[in-house]
C-alpha positions as CSV (number, residue, x, y, z in Angstrom):
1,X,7.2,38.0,-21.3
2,X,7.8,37.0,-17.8
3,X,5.8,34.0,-16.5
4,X,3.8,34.1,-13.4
5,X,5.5,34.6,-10.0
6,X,4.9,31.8,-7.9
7,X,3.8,31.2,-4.5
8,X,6.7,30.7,-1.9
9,X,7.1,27.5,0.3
10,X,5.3,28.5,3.6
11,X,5.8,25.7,6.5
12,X,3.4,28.4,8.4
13,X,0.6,27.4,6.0
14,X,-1.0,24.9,8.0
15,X,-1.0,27.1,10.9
16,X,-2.0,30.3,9.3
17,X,-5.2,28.2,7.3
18,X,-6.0,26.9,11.1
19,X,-6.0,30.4,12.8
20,X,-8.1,31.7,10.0
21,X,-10.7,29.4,9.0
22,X,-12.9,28.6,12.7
23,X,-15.3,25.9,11.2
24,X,-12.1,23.5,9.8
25,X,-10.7,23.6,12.9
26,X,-13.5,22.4,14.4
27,X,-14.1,19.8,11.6
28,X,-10.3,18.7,12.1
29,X,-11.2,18.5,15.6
30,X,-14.0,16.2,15.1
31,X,-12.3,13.9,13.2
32,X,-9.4,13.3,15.8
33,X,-11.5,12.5,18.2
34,X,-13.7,10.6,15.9
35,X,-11.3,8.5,14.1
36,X,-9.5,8.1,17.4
37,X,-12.4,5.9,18.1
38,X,-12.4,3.8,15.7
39,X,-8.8,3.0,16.2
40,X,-9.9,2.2,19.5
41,X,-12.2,0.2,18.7
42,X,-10.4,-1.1,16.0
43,X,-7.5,-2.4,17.9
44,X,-9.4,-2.5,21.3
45,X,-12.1,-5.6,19.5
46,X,-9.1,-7.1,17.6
47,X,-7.4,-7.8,21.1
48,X,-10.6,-8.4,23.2
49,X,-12.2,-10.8,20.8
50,X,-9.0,-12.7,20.8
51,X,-8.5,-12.9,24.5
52,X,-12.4,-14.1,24.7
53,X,-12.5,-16.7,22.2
54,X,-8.8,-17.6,21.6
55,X,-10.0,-18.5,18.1
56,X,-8.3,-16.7,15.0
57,X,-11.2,-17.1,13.0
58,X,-13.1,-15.0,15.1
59,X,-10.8,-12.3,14.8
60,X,-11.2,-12.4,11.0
61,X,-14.6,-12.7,11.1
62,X,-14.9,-9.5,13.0
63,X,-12.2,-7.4,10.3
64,X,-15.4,-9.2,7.4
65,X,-17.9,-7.9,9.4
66,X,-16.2,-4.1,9.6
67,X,-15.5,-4.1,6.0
68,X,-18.0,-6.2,3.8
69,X,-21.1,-4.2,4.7
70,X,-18.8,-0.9,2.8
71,X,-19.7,-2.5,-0.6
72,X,-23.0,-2.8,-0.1
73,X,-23.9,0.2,1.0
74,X,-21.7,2.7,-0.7
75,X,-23.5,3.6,-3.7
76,X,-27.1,4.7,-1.9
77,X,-25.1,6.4,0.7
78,X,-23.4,8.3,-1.9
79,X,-27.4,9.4,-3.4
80,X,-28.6,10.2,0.0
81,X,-25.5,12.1,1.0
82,X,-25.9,14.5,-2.5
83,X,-29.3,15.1,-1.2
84,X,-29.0,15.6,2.8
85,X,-27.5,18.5,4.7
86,X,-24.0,17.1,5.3
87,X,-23.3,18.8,8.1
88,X,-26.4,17.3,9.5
89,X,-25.7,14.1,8.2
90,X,-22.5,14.0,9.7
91,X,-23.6,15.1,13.6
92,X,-26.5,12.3,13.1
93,X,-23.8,9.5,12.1
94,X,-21.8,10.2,15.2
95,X,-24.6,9.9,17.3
96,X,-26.2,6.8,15.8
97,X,-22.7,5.4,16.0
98,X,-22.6,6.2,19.7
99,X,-25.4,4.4,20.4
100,X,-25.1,1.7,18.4
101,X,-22.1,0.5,20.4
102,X,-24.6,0.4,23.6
103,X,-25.2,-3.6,22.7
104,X,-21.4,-4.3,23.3
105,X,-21.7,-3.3,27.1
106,X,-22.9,-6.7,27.5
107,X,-20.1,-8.7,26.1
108,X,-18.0,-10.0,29.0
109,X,-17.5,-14.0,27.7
110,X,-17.1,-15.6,24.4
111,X,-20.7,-16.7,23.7
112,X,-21.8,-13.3,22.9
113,X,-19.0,-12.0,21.1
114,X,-21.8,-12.6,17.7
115,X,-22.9,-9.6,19.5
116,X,-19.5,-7.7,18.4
117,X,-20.3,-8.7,14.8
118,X,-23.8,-7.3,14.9
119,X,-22.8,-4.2,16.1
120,X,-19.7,-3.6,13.6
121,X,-22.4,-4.0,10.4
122,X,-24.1,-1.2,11.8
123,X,-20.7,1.2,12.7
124,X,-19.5,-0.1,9.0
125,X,-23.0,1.3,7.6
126,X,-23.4,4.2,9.4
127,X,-19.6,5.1,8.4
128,X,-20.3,4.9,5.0
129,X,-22.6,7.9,5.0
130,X,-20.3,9.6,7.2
131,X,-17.4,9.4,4.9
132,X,-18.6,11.2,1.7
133,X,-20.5,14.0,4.0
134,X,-17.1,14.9,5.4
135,X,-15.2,14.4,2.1
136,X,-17.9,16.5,-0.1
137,X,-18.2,19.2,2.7
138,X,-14.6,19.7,3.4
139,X,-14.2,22.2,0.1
140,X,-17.1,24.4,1.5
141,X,-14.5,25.6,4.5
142,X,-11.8,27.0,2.3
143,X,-10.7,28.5,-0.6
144,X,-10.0,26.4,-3.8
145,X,-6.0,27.6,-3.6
146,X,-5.9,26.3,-0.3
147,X,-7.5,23.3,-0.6
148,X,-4.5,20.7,-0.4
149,X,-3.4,22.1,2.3
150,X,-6.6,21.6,4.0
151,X,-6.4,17.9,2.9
152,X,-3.2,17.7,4.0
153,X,-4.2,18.7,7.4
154,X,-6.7,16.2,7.2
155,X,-4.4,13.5,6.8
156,X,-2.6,15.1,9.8
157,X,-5.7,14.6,12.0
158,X,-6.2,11.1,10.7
159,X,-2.4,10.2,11.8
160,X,-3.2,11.9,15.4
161,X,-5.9,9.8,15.7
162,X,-4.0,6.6,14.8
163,X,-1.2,6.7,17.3
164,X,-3.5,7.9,20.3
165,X,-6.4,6.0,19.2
166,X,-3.7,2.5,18.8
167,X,-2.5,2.7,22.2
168,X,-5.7,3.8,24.2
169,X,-7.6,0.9,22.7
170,X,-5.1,-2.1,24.1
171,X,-5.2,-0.3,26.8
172,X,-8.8,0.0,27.5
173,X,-9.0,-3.6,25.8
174,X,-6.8,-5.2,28.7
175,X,-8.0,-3.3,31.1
176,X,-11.8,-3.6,30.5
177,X,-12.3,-6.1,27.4
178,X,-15.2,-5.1,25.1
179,X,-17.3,-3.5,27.6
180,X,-14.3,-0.3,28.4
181,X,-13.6,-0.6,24.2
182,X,-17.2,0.0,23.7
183,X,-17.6,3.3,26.8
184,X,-14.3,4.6,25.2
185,X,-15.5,4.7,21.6
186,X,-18.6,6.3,22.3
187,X,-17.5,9.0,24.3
188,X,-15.5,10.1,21.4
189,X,-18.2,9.8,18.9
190,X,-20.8,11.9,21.3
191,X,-17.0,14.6,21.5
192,X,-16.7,15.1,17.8
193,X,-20.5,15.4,17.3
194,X,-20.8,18.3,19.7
195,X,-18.0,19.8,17.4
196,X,-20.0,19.1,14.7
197,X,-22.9,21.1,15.4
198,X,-20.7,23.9,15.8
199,X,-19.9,24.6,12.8
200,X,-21.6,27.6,10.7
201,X,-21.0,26.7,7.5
202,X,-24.3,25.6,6.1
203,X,-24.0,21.8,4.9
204,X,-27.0,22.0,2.6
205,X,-26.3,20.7,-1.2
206,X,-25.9,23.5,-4.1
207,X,-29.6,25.1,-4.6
208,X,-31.8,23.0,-7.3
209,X,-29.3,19.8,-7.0
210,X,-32.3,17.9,-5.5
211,X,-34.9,15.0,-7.3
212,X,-37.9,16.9,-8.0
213,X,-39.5,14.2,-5.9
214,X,-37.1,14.8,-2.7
215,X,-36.9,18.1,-1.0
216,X,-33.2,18.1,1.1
217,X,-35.0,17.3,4.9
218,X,-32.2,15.7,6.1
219,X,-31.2,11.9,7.4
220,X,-33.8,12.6,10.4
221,X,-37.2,13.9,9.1
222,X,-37.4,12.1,5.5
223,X,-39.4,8.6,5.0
224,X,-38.0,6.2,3.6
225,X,-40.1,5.7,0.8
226,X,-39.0,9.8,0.4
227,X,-35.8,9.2,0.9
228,X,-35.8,6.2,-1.9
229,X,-37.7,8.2,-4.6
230,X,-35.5,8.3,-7.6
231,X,-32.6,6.7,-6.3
232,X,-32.1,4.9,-9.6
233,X,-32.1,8.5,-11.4
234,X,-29.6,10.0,-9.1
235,X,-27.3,6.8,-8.6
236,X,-26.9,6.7,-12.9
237,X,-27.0,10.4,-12.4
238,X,-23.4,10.0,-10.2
239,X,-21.6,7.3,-12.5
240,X,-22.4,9.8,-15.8
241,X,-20.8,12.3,-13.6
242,X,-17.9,9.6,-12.8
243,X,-17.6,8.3,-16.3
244,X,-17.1,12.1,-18.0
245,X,-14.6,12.9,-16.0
246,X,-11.0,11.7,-17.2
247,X,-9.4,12.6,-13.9
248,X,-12.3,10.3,-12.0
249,X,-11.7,7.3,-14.5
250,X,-8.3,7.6,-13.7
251,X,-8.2,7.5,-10.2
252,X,-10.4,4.6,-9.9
253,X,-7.9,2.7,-12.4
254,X,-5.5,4.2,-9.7
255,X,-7.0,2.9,-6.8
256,X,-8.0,-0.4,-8.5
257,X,-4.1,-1.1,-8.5
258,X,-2.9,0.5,-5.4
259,X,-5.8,-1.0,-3.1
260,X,-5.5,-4.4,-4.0
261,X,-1.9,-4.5,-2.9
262,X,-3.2,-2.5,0.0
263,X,-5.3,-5.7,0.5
264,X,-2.3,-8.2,-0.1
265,X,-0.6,-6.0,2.6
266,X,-2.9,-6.0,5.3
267,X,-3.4,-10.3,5.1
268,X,0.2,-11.0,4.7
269,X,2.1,-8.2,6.9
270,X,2.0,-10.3,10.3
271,X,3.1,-12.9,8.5
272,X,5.8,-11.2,6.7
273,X,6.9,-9.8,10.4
274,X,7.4,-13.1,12.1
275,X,8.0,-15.3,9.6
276,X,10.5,-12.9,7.6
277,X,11.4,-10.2,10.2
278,X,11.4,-13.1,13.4
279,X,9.4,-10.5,15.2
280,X,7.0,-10.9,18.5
281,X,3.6,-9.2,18.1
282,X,5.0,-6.5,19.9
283,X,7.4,-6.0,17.1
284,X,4.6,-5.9,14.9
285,X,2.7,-3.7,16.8
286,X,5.7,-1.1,16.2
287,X,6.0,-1.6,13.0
288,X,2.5,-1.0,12.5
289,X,2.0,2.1,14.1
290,X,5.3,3.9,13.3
291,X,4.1,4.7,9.9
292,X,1.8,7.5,11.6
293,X,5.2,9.4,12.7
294,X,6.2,9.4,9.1
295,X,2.4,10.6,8.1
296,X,3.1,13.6,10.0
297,X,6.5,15.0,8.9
298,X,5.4,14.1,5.7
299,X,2.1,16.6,6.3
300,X,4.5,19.7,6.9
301,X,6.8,18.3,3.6
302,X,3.0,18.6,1.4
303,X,2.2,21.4,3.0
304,X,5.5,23.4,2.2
305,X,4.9,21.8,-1.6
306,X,1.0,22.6,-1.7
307,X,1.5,25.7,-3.6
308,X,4.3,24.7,-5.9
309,X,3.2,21.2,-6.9
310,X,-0.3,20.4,-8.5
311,X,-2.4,17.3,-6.9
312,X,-1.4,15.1,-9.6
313,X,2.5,15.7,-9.1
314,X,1.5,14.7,-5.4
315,X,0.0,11.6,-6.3
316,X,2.2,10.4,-8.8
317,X,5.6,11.1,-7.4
318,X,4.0,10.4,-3.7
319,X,2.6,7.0,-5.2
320,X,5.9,5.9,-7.2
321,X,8.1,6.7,-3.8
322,X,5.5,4.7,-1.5
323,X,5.9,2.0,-4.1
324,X,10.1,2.2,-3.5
325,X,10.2,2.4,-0.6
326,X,7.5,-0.3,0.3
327,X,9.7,-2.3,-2.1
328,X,12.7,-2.5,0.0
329,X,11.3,-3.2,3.4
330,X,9.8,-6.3,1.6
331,X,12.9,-7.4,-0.6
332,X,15.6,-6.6,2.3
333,X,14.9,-9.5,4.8
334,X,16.6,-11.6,1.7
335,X,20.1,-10.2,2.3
336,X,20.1,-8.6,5.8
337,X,18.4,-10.3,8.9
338,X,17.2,-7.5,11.0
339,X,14.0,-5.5,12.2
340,X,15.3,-1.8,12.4
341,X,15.4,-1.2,8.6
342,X,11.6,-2.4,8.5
343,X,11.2,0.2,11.0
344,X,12.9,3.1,9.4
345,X,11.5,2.2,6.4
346,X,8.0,2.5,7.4
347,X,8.2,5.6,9.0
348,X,10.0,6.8,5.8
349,X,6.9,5.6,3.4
350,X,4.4,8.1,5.8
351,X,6.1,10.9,4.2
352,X,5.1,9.9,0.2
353,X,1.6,8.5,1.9
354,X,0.8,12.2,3.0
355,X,1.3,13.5,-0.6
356,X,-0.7,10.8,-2.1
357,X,-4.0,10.9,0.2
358,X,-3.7,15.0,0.0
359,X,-3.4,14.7,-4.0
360,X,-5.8,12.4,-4.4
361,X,-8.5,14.1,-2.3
362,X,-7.6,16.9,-3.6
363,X,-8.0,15.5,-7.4
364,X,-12.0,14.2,-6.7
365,X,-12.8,17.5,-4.9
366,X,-11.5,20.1,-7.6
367,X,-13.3,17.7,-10.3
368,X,-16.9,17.1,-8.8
369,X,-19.6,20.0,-8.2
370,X,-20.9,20.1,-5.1
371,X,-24.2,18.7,-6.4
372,X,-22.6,15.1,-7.3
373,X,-19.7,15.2,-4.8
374,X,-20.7,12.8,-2.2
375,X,-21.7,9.9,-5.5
376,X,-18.7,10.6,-7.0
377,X,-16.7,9.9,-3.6
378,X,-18.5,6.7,-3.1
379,X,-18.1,5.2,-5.9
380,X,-14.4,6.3,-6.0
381,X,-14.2,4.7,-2.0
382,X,-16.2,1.5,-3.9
383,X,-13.3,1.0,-6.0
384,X,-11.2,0.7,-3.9
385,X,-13.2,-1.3,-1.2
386,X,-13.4,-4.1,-4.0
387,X,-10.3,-3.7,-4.6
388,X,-8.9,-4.5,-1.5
389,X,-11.3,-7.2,-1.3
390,X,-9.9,-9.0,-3.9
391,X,-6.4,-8.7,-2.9
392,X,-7.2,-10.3,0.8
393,X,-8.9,-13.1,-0.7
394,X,-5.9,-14.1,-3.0
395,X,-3.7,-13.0,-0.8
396,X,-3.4,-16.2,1.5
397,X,-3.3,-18.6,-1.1
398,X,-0.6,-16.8,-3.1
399,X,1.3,-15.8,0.0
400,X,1.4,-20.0,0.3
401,X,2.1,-21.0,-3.0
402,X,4.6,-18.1,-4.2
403,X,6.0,-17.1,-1.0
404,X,5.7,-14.2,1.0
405,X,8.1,-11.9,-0.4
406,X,7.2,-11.9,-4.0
407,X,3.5,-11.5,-3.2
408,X,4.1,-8.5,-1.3
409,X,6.4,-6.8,-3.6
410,X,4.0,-6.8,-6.3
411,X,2.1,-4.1,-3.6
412,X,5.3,-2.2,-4.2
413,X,5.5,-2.4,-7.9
414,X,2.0,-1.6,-8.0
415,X,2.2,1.6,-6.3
416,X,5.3,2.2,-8.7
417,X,3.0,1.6,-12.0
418,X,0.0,3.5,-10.4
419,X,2.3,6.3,-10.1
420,X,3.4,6.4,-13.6
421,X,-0.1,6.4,-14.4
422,X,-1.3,9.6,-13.1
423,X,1.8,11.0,-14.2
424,X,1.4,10.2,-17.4
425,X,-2.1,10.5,-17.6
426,X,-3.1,13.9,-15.4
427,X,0.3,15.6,-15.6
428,X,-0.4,17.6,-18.3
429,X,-3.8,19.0,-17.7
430,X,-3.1,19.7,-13.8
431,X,0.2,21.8,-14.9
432,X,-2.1,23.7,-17.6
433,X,-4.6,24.3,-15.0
434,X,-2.4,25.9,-12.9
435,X,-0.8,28.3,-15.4
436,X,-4.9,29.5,-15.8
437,X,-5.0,30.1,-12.0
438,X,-1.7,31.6,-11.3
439,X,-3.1,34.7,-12.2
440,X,-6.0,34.5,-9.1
441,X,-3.7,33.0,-7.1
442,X,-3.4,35.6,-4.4
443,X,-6.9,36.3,-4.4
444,X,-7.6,32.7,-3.2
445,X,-5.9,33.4,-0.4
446,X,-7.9,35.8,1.3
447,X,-9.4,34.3,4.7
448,X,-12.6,33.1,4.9
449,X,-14.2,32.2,8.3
């Protein structure tokens, strides 16, 4: 008996899935231009803020005020997402976002910067519902075999974004403080929603998957008292669907681990750089954004694995290899006083990143129905978010009383046992589900516009 031929490696995937499939490229599209904004304004606000108030504080208070409202808001984004048109949902978020940002025209000294705050609660918000839309619609513009590539070119865009979207906002930050940050972001935003709408591909949730109570109007048309009705129902109604899923549990265990260190990283890295590294900020700033380079060669590495390797063998391999090589860029400033191996090492660590953010997207799509996909997602993203809260508020104080290094190369050895764990623990059913699909393997690949 002769097993099942497999796939071969195709580096032309990415391409071919592009030419073929109209409404993901103009989803990719979207989120370029999108998330290109945010690192604008990300980046252009960190810098401007600064400049204005010359207080560090402020500058943290304005990475709380991005981040904090996430937690809150997650889990009745993720209800009202399963029950809008996502499509819809997504072309209203950019738009909201693009005017919300209207306020910020008006900073120009340090005694509105609260300003700044006020409008990143509302962008943090809106994003929420934004998130899940995209992440539950995504599956809708391909074929299931061709789904981690799609991811994969989703990560792509999300790299794209960073390195144009780093440098355009310290640009537009020095050149125009908040007020050019501000025009800048919301040009893109009003960009990817005009790509938005034209998509085809209806957004609408799976037939019947609404509350009796709540027909699926949309973000625009529904009260709020309609769009309220049974939120309890349909919020337990998303953490049953979370808790019955092993793969689900797993991943948030998964993410519990990994995004704490992710939240160690982000308090301690500038410290790490100059204390560790003796690096400038612009050294930092390198460092930073280099990763990105590796995000991208490590895109065409998925995508020539995609067909070979299952979304588990991405994440777990991806994840133990982040964790590595994370490990020696943090434990190498001990022996060996210089910045290029820092530099090397984080473009190196984009290539595993790539496999584990298409794997695990990957991993939540194939094991949600369309009807729960966008609760399931937040509650995942909620994980996570707490997660990394939790590490940046220990962070400081254990980066103090331990030292830098240690603290940060627990990220490492966290990204090493997360690994292991969805290794160990999803290995075994991915590899059986792909010996029941080998047989329809070339039928998924027939195009689908």
């Amino acid at each position: 008996m002769t097993s099942p031929q497999r796939p071969p490696r195709d580096l032309r995937a990415p391409y071919l899935l592009l030419r073929t499939h109209r409404d993901l490229r103009l989803l990719l599209g979207a989120n370029v231009v999108s998330q290109g904004g945010d690192w604008i304004l990300g980046v252009g606000l960190a810098y401007a803020v600064y400049d204005l108030t010359g207080s560090t504080m402020a500058s943290a208070v304005t990475l709380l005020a991005a981040f904090l409202p996430q937690v809150v808001a997650g889990p009745l984004a993720g209800v009202l997402v399963d029950r809008w048109d996502r499509r819809r949902t997504m072309l209203v978020a950019n738009l909201v976002m693009a005017a919300g940002l209207t306020p910020l025209l008006l900073v120009t000294d340090a005694e509105r910067v609260w300003l700044v705050y006020l409008v990143l609660v509302g962008q943090s918000v809106v994003e929420v519902f934004f998130a899940p839309a995209e992440q539950a619609f995504l599956p809708r513009l391909v074929a299931d075999g061709d789904l981690v590539t799609a991811n994969v070119l989703n990560g792509q865009a999300r790299q794209v974004a960073r390195l144009l979207g780093g440098g355009l906002g310290g640009v537009a930050a020095a050149v125009g403080g908040v007020p050019a940050v501000a025009a800048a972001d919301a040009v893109t935003f009003v960009v990817a929603a005009l790509l938005v709408a034209a998509i085809r591909t209806s957004g609408r949730t799976t037939p019947g998957t609404e509350t009796e109570d709540e027909p699926a109007t949309g973000p625009v048309t529904g009260a709020v008292t309609g769009l309220l009705s049974g939120f309890g129902t349909d919020l337990r109604g998303g953490l049953r669907a979370a808790a019955r899923e092993r793969t689900i549990r797993v991943l948030m265990v998964y993410l519990l681990i990994t995004q704490t260190g992710e939240g160690v990283m982000g308090t301690l890295f500038a410290p790490f750089v100059r204390d560790e590294l003796h690096g400038s900020g612009q050294v930092y700033g390198v460092i930073s954004g280099v990763q990105a380079v590796g995000g991208l060669l490590g895109g065409l590495v998925v995508a020539s694995l995609a067909s070979r390797w299952s979304p588990a063998l991405l994440l777990g391999v991806g994840s133990v290899l982040f964790g590595c090589v994370d490990l020696a860029i943090f434990v190498y400033p001990t022996t060996y006083d210089a910045v290029w191996p820092a530099v090397l090492g984080m473009v190196l660590v984009g290539i595993p990143g790539a496999a584990c953010g298409a794997g695990l997207m990957t991993l939540v799509q194939r094991h949600t129905t369309d009807a729960e996909r966008g609760r399931v997602f937040s509650l995942v993203t909620l994980a996570g978010t707490v997660a990394v809260v939790a590490g940046t508020a220990t962070a400081g104080f254990l980066g103090e009383r331990v030292g830098i290094i240690p603290v940060l190369a627990c990220q490492g050895v966290g990204y090493v046992l997360a690994g292991g764990l969805v290794l160990v623990s999803l290995r075994a059913r991915e590899s059986q589900e792909r010996v029941e699909d080998s047989g329809e393997w070339v039928a998924s690949q027939a195009p689908r516009m």
